[in-house]
C-alpha positions as CSV (number, residue, x, y, z in Angstrom):
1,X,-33.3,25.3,-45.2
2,X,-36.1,22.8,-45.1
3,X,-33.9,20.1,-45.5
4,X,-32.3,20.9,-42.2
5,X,-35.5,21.8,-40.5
6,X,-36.6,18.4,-41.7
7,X,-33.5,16.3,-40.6
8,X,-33.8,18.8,-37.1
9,X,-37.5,17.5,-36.7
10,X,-36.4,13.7,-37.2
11,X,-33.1,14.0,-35.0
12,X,-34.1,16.2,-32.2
13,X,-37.2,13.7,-31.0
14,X,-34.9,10.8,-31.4
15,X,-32.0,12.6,-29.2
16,X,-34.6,12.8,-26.3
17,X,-35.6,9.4,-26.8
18,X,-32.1,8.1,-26.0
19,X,-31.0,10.5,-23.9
20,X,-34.0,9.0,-21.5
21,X,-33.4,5.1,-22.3
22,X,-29.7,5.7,-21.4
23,X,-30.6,7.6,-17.9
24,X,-33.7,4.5,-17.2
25,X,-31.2,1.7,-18.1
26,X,-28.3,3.5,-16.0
27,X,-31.1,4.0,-12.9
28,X,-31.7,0.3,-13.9
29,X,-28.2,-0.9,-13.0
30,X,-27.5,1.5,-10.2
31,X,-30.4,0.2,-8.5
32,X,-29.3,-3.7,-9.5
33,X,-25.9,-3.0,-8.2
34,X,-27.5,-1.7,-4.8
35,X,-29.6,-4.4,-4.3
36,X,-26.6,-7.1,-5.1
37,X,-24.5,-5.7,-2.7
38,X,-27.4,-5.2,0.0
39,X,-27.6,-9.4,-0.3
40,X,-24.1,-9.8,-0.3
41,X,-23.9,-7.5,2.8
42,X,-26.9,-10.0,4.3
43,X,-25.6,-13.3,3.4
44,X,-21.6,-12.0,4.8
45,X,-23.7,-10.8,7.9
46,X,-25.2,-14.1,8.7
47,X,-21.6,-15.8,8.4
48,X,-19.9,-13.0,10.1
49,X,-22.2,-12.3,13.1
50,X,-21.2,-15.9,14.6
51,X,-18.1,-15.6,13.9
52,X,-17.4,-11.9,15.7
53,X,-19.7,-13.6,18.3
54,X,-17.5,-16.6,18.9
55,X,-14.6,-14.0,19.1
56,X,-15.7,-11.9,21.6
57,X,-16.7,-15.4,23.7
58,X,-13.0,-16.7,23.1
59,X,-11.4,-13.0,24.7
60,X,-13.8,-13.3,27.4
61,X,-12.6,-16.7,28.5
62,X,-8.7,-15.3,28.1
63,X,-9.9,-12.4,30.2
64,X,-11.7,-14.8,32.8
65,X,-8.3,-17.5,32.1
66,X,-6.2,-14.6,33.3
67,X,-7.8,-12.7,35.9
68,X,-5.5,-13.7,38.9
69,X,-7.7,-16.0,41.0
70,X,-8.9,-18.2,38.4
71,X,-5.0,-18.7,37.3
72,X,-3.6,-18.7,40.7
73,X,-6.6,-21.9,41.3
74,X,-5.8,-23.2,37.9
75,X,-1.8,-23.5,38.3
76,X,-0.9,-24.7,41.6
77,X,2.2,-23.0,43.5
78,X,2.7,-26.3,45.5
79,X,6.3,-28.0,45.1
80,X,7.5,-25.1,43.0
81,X,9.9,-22.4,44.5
82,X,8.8,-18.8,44.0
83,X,11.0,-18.2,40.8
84,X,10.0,-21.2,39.2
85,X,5.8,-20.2,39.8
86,X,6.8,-16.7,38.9
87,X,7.6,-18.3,35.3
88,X,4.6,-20.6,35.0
89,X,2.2,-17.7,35.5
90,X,4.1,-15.6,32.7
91,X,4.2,-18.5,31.0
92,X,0.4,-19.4,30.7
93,X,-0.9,-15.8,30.1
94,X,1.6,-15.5,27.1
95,X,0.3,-18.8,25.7
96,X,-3.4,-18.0,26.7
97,X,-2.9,-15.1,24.4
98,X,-0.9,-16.1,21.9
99,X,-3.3,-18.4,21.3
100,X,-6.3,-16.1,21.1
101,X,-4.6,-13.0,19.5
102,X,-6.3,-13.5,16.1
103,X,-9.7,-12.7,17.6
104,X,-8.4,-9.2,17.5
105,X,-9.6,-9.0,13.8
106,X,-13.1,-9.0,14.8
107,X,-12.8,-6.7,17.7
108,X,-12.9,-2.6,17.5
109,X,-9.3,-1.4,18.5
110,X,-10.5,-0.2,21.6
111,X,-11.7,-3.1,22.6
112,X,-8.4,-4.9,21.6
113,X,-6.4,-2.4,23.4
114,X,-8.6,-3.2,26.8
115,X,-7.3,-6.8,26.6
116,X,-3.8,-5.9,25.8
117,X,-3.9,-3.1,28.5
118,X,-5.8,-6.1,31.3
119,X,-3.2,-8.5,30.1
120,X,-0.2,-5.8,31.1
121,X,-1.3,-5.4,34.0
122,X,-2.3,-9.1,35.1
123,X,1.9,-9.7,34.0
124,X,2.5,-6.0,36.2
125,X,1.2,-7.8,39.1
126,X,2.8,-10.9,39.0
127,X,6.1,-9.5,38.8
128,X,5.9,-6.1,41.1
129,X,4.8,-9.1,43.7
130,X,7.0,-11.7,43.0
131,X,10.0,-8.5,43.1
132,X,9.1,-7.9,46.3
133,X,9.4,-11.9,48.0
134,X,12.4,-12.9,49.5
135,X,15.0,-15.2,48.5
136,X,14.0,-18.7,48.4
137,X,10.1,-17.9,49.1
138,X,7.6,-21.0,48.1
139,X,5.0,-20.8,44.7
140,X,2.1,-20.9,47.2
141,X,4.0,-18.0,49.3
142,X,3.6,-16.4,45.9
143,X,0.2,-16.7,45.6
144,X,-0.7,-15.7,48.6
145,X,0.6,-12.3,48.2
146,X,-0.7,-12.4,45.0
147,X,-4.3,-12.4,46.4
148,X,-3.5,-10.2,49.1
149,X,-2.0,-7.5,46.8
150,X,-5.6,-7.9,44.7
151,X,-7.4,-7.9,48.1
152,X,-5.7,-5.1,49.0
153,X,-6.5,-2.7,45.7
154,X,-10.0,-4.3,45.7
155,X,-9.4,-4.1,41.7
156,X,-9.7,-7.0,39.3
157,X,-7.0,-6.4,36.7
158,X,-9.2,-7.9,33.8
159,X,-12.5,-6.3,35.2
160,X,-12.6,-3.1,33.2
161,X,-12.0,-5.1,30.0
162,X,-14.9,-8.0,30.2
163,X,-17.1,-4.8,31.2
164,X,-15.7,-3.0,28.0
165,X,-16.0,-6.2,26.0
166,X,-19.9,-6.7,27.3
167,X,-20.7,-2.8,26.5
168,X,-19.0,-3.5,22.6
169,X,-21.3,-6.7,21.7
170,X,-24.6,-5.0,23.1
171,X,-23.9,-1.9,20.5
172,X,-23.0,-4.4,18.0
173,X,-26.2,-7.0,18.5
């Protein structure tokens, strides 16, 4: 009986003991592991920051490329019949966006969505006005009513999405 009492009295202390080293060295670690990832997090933020940055400029300047005034200035009507402007414009907002659409990875989806949704209804414009010319109207007759049409709504088509756009970068920076 004292044998046991005796082998109790050497194993019991030296139980505790590494029963605490194992929960200090696993505290250890956990807290290591924390601060890793807390750099990595830091040193991804300072590569990605610019980058989301740069994104959200590049959608603007699609939003701005496509709001209706600045396209109807930047692609003239003149010399072209109505059918043949109708295609240009279509033309240049898919190509604007095509060539922007990977930015969408660093947007929220409701931001994405706004620029999809602005886009739709920068193409809705175009063809409910170019639907209702006549036969054998002129590009600049095109863009006239164009204007008139956004005159007449007093809305900006891409407005709501540059304002959506602003209101998502100040809440991320």
């Amino acid at each position: 009986m004292e044998l046991i009492i005796d082998i109790l009295k050497i194993t019991i202390p030296g139980l505790i003991v590494a029963v605490a080293m194992y929960k200090l060295i696993k505290n250890q670690n956990e807290r290591d592991y924390k601060l890793r990832l807390l750099q990595l997090k830091q040193k991804n933020g300072e590569v990605v920051i610019p980058i989301r940055l740069q994104a959200y400029e590049r959608i603007v300047l699609l939003l701005e490329r496509i709001t209706p005034s600045n396209l109807l200035l930047r692609i003239s009507g003149s010399g072209h019949t109505a059918s043949d402007y109708h295609r240009m414009l279509l033309s240049e907002i898919r190509n604007e966006f095509s060539h922007n659409m990977s930015q969408q990875i660093y947007m929220s989806e409701q931001g994405w969505q706004q620029v999809k949704h602005a886009r739709e209804e920068v193409v809705n414009l175009i063809n409910r006005t170019y639907q209702e010319m006549p036969d054998k109207s002129k590009g600049t007759d095109l863009a006239k009513r164009i204007l008139e049409s956004i005159l007449a709504t007093e809305t900006d088509p891409t407005a709501r999405a540059i304002n959506f756009i602003k209101q998502e970068i100040a809440q991320v920076f």
